[in-house]
PQR file of N, CA, C, O and H, with PARSE charges and radii, in Angstrom:
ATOM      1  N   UNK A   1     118.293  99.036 -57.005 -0.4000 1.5000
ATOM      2  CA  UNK A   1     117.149  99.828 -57.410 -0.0000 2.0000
ATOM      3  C   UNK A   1     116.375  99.131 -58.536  0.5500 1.7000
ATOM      4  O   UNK A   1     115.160  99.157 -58.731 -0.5500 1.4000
ATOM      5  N   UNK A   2     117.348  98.489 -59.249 -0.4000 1.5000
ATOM      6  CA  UNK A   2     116.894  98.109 -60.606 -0.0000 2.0000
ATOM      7  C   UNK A   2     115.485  96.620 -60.393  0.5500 1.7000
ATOM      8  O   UNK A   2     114.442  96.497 -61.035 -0.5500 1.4000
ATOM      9  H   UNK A   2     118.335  98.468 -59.091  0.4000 1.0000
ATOM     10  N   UNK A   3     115.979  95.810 -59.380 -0.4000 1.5000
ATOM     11  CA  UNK A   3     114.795  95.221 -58.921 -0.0000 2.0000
ATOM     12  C   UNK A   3     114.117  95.632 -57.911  0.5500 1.7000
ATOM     13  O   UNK A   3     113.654  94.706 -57.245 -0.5500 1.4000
ATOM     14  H   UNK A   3     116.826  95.910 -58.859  0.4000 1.0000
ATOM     15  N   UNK A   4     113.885  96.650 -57.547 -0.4000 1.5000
ATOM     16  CA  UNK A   4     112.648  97.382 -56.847 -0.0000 2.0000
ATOM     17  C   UNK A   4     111.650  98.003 -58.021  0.5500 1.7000
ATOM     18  O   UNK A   4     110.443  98.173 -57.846 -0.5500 1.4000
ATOM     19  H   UNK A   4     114.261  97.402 -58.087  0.4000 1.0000
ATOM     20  N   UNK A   5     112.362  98.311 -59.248 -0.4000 1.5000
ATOM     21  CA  UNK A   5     111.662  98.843 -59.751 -0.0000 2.0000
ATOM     22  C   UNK A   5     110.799  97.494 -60.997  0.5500 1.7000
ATOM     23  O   UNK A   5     109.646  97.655 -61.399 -0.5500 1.4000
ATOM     24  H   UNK A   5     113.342  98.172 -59.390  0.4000 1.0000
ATOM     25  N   UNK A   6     111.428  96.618 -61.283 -0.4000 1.5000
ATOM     26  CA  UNK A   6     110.742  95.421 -61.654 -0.0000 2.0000
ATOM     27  C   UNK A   6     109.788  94.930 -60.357  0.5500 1.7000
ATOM     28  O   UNK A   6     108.950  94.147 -60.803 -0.5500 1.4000
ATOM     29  H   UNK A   6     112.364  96.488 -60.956  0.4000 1.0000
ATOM     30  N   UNK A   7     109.693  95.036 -59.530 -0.4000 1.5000
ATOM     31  CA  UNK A   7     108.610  94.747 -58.444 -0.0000 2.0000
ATOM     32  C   UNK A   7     107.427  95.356 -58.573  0.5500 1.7000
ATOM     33  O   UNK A   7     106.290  94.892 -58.659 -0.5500 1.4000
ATOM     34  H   UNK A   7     110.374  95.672 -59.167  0.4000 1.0000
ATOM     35  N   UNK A   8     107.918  96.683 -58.577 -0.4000 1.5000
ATOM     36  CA  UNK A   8     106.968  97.907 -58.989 -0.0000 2.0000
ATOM     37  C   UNK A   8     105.691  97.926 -60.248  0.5500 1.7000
ATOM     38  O   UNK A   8     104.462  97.967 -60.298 -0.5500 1.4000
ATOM     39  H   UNK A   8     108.842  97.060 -58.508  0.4000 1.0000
ATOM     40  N   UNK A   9     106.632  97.879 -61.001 -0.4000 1.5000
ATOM     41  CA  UNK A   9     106.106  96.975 -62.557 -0.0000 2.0000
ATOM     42  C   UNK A   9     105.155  95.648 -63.086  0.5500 1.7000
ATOM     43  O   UNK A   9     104.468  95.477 -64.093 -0.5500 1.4000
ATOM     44  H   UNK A   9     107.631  97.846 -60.961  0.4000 1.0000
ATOM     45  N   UNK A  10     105.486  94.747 -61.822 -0.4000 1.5000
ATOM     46  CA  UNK A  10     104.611  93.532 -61.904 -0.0000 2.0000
ATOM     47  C   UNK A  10     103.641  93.878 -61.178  0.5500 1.7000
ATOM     48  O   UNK A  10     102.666  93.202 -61.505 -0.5500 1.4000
ATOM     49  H   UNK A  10     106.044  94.886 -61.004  0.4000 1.0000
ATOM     50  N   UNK A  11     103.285  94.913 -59.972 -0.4000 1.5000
ATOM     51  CA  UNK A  11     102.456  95.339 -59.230 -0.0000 2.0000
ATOM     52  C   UNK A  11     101.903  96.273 -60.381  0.5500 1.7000
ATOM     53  O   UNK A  11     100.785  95.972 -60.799 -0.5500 1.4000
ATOM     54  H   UNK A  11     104.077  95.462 -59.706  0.4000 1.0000
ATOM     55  N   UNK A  12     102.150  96.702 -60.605 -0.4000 1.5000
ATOM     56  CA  UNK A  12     101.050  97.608 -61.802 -0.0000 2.0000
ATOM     57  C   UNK A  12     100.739  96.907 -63.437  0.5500 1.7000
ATOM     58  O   UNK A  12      99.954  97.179 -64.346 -0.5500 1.4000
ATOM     59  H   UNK A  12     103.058  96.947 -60.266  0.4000 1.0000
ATOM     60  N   UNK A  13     101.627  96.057 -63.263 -0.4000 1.5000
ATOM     61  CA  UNK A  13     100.963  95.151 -64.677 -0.0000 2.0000
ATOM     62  C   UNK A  13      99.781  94.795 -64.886  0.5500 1.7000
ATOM     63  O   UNK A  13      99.500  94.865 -66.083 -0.5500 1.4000
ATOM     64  H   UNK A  13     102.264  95.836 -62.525  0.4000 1.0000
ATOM     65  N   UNK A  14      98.869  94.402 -64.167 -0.4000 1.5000
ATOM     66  CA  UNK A  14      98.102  93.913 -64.015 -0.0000 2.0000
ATOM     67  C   UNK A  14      96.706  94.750 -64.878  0.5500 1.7000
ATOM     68  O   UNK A  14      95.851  94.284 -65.631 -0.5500 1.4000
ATOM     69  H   UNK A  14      99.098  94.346 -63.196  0.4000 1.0000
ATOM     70  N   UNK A  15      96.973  96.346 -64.311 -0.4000 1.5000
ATOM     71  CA  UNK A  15      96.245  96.981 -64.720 -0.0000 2.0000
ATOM     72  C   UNK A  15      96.176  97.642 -66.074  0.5500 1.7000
ATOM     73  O   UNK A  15      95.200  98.199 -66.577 -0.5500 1.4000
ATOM     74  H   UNK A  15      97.668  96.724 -63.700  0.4000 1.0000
ATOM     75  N   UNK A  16      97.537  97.460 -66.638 -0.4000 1.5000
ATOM     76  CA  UNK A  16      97.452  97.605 -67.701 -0.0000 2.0000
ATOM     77  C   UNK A  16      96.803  96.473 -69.065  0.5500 1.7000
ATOM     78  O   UNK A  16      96.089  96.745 -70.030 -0.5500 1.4000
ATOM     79  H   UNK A  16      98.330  97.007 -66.229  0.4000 1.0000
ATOM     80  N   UNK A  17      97.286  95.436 -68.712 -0.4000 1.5000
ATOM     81  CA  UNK A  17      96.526  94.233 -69.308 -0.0000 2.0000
ATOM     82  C   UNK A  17      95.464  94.067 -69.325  0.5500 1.7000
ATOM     83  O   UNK A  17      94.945  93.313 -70.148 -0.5500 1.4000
ATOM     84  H   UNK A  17      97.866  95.215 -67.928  0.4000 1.0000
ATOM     85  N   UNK A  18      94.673  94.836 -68.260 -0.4000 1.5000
ATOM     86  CA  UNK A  18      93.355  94.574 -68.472 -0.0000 2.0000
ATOM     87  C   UNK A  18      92.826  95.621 -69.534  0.5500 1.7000
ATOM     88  O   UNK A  18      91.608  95.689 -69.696 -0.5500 1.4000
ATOM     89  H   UNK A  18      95.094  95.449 -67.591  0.4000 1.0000
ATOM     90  N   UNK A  19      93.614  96.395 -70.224 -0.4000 1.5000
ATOM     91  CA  UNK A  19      93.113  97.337 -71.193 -0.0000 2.0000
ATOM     92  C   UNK A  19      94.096  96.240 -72.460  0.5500 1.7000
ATOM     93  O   UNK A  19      94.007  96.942 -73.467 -0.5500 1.4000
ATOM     94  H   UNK A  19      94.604  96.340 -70.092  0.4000 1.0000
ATOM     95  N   UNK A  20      94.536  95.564 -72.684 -0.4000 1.5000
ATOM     96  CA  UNK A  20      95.460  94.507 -73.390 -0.0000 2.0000
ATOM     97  C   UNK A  20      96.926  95.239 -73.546  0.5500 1.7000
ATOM     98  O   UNK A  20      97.563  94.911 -74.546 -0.5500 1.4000
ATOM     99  H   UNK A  20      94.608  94.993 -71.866  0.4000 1.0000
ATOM    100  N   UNK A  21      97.370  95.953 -72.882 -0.4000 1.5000
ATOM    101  CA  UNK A  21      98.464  96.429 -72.874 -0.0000 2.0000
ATOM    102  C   UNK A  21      99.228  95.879 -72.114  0.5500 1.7000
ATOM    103  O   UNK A  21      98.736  94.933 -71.499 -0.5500 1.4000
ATOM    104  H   UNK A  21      96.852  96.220 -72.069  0.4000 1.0000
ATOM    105  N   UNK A  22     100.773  96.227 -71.817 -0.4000 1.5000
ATOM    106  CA  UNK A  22     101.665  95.462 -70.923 -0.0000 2.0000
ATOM    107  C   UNK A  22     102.905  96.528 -71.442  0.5500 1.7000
ATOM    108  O   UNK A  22     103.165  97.122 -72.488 -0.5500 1.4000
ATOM    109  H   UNK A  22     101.172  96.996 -72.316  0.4000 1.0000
ATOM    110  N   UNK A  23     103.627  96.385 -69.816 -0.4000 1.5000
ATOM    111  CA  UNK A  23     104.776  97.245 -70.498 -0.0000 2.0000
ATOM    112  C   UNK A  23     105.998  96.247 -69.944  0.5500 1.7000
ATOM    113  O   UNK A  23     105.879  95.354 -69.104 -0.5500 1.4000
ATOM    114  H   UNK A  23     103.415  95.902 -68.966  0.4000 1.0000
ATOM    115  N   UNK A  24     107.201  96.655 -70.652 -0.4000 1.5000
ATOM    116  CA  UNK A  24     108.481  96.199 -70.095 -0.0000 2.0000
ATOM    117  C   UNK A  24     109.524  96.912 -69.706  0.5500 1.7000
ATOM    118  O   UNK A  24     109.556  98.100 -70.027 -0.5500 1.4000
ATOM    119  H   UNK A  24     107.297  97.380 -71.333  0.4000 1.0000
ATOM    120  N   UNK A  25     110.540  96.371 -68.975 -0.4000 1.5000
ATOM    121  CA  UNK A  25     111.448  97.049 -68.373 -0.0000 2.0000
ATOM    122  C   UNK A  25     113.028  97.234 -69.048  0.5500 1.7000
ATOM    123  O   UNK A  25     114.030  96.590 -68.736 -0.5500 1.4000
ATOM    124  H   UNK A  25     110.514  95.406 -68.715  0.4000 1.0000
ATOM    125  N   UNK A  26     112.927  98.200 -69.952 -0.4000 1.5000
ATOM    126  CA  UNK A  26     114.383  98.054 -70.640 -0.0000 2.0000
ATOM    127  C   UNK A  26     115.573  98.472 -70.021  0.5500 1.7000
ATOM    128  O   UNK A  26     116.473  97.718 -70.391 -0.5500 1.4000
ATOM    129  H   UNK A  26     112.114  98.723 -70.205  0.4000 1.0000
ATOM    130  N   UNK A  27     116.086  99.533 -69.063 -0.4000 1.5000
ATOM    131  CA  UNK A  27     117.270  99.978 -68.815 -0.0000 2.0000
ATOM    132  C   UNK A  27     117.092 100.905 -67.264  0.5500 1.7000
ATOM    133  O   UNK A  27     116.102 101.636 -67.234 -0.5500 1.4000
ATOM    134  H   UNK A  27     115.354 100.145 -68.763  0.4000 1.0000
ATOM    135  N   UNK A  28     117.706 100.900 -66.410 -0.4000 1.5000
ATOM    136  CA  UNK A  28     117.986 102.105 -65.336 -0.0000 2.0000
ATOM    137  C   UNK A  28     119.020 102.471 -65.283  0.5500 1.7000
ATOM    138  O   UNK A  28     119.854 101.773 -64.708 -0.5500 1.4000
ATOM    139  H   UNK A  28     118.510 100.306 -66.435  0.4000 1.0000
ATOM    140  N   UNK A  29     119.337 103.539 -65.779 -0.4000 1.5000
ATOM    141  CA  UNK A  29     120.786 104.449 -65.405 -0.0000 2.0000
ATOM    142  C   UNK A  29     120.749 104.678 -64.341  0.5500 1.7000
ATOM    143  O   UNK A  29     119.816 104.434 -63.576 -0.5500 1.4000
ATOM    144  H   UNK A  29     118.659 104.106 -66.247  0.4000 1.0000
ATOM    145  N   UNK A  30     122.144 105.384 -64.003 -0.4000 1.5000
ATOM    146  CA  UNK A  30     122.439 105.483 -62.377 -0.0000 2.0000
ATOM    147  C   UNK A  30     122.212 106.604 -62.129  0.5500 1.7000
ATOM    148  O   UNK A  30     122.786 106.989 -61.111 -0.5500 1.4000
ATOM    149  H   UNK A  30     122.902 105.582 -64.624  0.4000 1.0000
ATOM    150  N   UNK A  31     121.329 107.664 -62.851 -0.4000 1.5000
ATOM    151  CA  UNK A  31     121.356 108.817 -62.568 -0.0000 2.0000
ATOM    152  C   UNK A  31     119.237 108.499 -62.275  0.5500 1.7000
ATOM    153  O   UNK A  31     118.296 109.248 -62.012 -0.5500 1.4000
ATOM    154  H   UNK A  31     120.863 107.351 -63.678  0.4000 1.0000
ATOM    155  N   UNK A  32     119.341 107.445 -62.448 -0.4000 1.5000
ATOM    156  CA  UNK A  32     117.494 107.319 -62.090 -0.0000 2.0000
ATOM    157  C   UNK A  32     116.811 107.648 -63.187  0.5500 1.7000
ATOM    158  O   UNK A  32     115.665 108.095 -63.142 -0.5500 1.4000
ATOM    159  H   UNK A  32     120.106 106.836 -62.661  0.4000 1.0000
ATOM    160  N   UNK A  33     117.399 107.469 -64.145 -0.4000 1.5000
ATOM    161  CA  UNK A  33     116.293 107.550 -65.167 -0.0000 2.0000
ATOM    162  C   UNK A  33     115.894 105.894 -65.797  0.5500 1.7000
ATOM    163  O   UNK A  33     116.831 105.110 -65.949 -0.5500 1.4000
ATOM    164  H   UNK A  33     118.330 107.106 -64.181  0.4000 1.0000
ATOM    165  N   UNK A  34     114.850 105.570 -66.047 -0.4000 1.5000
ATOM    166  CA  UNK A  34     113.883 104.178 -65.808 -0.0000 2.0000
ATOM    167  C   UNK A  34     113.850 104.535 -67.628  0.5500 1.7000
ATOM    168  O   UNK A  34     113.602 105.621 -68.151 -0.5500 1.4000
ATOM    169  H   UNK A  34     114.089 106.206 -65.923  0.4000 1.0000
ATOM    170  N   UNK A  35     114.183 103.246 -68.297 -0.4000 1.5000
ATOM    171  CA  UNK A  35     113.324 103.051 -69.668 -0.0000 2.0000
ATOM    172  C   UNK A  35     112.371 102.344 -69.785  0.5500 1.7000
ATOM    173  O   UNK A  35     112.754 101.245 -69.386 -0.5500 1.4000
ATOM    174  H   UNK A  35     114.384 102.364 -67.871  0.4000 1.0000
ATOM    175  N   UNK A  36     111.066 102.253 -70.168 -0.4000 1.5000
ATOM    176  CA  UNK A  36     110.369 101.416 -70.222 -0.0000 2.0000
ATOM    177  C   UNK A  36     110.156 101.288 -72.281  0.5500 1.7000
ATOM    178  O   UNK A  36     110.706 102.003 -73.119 -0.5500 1.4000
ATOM    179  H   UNK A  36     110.754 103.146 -70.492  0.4000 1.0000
ATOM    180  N   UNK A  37     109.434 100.431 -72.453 -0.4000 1.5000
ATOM    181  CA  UNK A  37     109.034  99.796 -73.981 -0.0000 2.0000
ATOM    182  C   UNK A  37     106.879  99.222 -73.376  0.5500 1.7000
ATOM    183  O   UNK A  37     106.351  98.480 -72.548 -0.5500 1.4000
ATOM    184  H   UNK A  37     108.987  99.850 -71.773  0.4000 1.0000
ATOM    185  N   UNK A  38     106.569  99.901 -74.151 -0.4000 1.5000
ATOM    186  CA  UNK A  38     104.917  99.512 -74.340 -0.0000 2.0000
ATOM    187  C   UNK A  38     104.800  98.259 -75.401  0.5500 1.7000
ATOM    188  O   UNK A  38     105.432  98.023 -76.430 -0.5500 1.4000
ATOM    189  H   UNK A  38     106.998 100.504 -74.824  0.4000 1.0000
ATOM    190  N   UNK A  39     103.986  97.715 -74.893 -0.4000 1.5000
ATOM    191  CA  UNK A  39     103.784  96.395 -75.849 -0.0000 2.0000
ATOM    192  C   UNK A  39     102.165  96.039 -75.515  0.5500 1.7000
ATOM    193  O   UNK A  39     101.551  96.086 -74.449 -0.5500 1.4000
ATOM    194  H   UNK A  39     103.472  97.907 -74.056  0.4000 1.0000
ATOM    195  N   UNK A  40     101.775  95.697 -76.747 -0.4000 1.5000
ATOM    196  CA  UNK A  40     100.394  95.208 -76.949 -0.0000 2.0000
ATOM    197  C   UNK A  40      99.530  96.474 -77.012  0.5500 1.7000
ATOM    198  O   UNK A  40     100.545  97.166 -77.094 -0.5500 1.4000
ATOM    199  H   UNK A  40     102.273  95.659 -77.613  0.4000 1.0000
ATOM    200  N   UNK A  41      99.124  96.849 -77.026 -0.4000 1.5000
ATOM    201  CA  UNK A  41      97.567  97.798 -76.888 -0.0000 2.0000
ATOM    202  C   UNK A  41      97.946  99.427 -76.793  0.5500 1.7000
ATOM    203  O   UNK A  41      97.553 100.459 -77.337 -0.5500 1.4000
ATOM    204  H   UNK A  41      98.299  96.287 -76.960  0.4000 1.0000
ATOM    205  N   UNK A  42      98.857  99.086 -75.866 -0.4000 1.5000
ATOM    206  CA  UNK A  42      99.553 100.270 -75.678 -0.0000 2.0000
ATOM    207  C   UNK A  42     100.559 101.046 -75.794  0.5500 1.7000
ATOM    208  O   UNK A  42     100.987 102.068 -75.258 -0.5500 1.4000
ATOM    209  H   UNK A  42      99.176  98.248 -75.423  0.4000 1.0000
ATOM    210  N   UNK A  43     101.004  99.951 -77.063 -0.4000 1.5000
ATOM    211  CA  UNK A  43     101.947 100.667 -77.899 -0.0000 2.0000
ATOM    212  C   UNK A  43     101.397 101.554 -78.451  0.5500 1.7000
ATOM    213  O   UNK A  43     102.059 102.585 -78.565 -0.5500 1.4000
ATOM    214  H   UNK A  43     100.656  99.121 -77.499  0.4000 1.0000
ATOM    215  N   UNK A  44      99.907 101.546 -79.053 -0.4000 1.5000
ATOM    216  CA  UNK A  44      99.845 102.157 -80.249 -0.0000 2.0000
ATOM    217  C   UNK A  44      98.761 103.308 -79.811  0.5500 1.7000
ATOM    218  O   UNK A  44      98.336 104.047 -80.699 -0.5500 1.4000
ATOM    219  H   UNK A  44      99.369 100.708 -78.961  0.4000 1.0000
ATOM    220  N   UNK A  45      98.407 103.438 -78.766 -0.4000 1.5000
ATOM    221  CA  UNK A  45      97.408 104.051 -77.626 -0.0000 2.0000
ATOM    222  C   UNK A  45      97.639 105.746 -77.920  0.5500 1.7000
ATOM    223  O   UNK A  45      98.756 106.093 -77.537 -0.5500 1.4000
ATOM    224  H   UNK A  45      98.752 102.837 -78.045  0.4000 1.0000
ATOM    225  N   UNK A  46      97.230 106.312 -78.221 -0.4000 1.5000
ATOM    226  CA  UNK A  46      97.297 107.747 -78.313 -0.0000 2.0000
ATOM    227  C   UNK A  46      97.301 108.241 -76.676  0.5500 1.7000
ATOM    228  O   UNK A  46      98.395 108.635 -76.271 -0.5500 1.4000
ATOM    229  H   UNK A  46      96.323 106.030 -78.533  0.4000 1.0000
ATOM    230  N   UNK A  47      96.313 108.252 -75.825 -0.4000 1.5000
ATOM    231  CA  UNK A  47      96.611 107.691 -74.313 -0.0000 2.0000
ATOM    232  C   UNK A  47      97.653 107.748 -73.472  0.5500 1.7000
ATOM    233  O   UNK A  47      97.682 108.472 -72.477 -0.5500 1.4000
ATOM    234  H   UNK A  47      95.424 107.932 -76.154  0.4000 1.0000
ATOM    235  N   UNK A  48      98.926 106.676 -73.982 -0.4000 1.5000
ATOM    236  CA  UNK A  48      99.795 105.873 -73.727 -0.0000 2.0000
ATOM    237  C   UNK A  48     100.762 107.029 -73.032  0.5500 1.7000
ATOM    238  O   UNK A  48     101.468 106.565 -72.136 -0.5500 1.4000
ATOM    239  H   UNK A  48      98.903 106.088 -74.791  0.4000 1.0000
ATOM    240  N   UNK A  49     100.925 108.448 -73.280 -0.4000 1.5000
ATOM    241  CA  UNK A  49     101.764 109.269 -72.678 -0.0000 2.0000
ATOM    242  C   UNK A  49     101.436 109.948 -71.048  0.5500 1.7000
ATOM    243  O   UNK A  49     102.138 110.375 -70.131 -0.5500 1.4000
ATOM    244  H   UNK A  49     100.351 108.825 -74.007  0.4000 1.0000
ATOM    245  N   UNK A  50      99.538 109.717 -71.362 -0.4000 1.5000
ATOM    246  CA  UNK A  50      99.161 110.078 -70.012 -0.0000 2.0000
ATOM    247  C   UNK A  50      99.092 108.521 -68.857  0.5500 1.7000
ATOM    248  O   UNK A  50      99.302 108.260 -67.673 -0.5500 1.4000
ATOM    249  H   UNK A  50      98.968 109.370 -72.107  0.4000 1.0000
ATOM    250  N   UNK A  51      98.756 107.964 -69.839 -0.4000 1.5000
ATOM    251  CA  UNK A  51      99.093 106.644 -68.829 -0.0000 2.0000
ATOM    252  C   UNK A  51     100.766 106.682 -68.291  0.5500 1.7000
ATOM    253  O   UNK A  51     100.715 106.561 -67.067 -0.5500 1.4000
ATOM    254  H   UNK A  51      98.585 108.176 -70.801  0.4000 1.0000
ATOM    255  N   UNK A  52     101.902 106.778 -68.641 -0.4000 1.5000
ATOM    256  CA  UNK A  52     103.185 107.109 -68.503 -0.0000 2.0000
ATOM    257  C   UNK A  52     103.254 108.054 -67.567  0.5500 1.7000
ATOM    258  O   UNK A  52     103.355 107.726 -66.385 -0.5500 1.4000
ATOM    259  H   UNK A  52     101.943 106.876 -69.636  0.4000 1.0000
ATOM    260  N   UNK A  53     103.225 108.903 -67.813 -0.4000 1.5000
ATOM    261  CA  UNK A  53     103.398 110.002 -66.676 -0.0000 2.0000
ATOM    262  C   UNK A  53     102.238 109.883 -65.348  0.5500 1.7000
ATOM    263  O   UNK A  53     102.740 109.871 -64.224 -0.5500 1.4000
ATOM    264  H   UNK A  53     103.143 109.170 -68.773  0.4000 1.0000
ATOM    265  N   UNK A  54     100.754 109.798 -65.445 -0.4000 1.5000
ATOM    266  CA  UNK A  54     100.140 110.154 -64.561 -0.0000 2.0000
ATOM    267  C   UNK A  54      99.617 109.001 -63.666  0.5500 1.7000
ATOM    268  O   UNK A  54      98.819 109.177 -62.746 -0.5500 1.4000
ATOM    269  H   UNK A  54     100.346 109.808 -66.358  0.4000 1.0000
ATOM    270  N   UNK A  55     100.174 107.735 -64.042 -0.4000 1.5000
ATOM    271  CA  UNK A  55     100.232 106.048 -63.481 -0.0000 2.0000
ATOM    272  C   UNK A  55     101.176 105.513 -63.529  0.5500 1.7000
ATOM    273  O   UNK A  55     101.347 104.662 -62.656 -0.5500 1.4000
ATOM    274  H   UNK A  55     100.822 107.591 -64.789  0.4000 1.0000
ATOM    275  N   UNK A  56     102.049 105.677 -64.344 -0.4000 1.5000
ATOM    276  CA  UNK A  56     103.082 104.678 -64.421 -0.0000 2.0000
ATOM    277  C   UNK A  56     104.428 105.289 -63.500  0.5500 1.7000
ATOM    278  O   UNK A  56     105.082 104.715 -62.630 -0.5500 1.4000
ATOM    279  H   UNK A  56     101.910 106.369 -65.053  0.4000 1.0000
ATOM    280  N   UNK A  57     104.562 106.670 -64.050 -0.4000 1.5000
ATOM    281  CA  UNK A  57     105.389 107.215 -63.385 -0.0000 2.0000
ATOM    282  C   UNK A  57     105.190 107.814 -62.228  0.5500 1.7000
ATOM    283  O   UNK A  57     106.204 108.030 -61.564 -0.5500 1.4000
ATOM    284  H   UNK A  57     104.031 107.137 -64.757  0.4000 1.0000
ATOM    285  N   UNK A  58     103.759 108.281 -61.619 -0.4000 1.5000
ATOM    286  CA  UNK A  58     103.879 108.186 -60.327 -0.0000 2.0000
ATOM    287  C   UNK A  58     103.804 107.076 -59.680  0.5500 1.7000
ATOM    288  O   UNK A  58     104.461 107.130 -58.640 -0.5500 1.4000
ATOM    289  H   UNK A  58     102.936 108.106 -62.158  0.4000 1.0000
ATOM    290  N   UNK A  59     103.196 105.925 -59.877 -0.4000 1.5000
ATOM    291  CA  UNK A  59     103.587 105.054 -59.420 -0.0000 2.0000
ATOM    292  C   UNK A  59     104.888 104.358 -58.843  0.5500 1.7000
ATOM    293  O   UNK A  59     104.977 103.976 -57.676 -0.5500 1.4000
ATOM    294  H   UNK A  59     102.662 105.881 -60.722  0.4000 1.0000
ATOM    295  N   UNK A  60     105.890 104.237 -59.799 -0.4000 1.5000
ATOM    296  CA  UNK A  60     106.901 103.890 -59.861 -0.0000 2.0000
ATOM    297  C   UNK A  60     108.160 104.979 -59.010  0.5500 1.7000
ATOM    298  O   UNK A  60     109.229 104.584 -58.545 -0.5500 1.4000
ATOM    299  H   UNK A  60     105.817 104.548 -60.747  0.4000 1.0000
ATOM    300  N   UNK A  61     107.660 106.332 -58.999 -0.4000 1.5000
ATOM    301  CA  UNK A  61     108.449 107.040 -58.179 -0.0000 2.0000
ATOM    302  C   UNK A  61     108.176 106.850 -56.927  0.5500 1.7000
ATOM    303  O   UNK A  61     109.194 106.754 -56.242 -0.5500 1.4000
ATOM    304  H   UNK A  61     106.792 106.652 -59.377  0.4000 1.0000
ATOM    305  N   UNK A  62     106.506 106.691 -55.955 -0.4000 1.5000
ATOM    306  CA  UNK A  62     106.117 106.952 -54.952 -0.0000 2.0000
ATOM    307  C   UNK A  62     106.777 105.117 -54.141  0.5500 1.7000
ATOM    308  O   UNK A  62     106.961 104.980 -52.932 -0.5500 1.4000
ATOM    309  H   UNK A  62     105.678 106.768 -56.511  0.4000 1.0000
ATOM    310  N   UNK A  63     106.980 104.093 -55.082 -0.4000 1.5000
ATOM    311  CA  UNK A  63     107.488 103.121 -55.027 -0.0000 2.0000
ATOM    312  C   UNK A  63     109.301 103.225 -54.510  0.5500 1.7000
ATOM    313  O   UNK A  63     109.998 102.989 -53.523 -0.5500 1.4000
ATOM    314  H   UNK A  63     106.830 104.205 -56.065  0.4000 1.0000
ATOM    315  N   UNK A  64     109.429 103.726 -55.879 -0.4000 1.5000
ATOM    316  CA  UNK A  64     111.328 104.255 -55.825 -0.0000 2.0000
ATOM    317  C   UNK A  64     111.705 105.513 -55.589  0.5500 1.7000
ATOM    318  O   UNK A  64     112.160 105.989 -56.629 -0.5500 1.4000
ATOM    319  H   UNK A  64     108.863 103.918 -56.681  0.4000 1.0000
ATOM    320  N   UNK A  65     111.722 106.125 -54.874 -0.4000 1.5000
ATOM    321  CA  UNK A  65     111.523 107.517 -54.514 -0.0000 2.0000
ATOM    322  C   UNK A  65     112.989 108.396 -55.511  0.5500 1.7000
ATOM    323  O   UNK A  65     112.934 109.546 -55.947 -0.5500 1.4000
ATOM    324  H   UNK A  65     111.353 105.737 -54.030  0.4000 1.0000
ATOM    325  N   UNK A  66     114.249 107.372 -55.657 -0.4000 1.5000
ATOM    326  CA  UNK A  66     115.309 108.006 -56.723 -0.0000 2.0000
ATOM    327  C   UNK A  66     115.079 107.850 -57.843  0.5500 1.7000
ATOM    328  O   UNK A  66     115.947 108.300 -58.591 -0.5500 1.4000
ATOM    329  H   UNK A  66     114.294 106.438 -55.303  0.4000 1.0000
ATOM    330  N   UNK A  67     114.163 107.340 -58.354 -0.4000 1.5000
ATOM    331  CA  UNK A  67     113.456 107.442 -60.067 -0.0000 2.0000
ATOM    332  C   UNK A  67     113.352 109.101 -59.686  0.5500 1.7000
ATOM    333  O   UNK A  67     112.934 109.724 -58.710 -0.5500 1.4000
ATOM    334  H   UNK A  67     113.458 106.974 -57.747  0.4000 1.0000
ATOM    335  N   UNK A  68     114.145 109.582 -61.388 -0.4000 1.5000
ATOM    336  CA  UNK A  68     114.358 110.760 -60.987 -0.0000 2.0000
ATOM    337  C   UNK A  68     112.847 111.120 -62.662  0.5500 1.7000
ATOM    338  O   UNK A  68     111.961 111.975 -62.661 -0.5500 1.4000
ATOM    339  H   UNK A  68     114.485 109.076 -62.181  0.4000 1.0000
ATOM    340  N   UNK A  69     113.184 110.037 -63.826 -0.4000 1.5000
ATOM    341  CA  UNK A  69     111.894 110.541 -65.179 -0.0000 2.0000
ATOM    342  C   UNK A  69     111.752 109.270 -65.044  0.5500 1.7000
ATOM    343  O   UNK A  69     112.468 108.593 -64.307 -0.5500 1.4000
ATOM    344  H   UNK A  69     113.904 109.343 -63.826  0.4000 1.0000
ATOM    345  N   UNK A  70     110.420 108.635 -66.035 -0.4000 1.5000
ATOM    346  CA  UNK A  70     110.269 107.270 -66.789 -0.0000 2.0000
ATOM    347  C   UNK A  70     110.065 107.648 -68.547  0.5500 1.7000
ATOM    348  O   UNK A  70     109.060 108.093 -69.102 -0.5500 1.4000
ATOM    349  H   UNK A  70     109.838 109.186 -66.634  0.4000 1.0000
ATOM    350  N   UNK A  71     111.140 107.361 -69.029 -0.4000 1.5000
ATOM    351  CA  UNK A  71     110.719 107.243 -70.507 -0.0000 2.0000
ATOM    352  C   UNK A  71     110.415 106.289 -71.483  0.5500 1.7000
ATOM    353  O   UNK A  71     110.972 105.200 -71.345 -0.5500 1.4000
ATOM    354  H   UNK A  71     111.957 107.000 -68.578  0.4000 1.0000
ATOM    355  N   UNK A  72     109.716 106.427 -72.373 -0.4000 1.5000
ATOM    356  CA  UNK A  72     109.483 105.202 -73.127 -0.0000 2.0000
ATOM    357  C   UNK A  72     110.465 105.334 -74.738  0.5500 1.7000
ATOM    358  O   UNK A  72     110.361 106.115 -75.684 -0.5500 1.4000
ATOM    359  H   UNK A  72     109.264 107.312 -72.485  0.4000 1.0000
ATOM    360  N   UNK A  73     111.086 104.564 -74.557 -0.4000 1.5000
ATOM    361  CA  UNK A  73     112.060 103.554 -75.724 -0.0000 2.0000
ATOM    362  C   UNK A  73     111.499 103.094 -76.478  0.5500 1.7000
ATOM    363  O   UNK A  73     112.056 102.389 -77.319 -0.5500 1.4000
ATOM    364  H   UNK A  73     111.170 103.929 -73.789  0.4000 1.0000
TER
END
């Protein structure tokens, strides 16, 4: 799962960088919960929670369908 969901991630990188943001992939438990870490732009993004939930994490579920949350670390 854990590299489906780094696949996932480089497929949506793209779009985040173009706002200078970028995220990374810290941890998947086996219960499907995804950590991610914001870096650059969007660390500090007030934003950054709706980008998470309403792009990142549907994304990444409609991708991995057992991503059960995505949280940020």
């Amino acid at each position: 799962m854990k590299d489906e969901i780094e696949r996932a991630i480089e497929e949506i990188r793209p779009v985040l960088r173009a706002d200078g943001g970028d995220i990374e992939l810290v941890d998947v438990t086996e219960d499907g919960v995804v950590k991610i870490r914001l870096k650059g732009a969007c660390a500090g993004c007030p934003f950054s929670m709706i980008t998470i939930r309403y792009n990142v994490e549907r994304y990444l579920r409609y991708k991995v369908p057992q991503i059960k949350e995505v949280i940020v670390v």
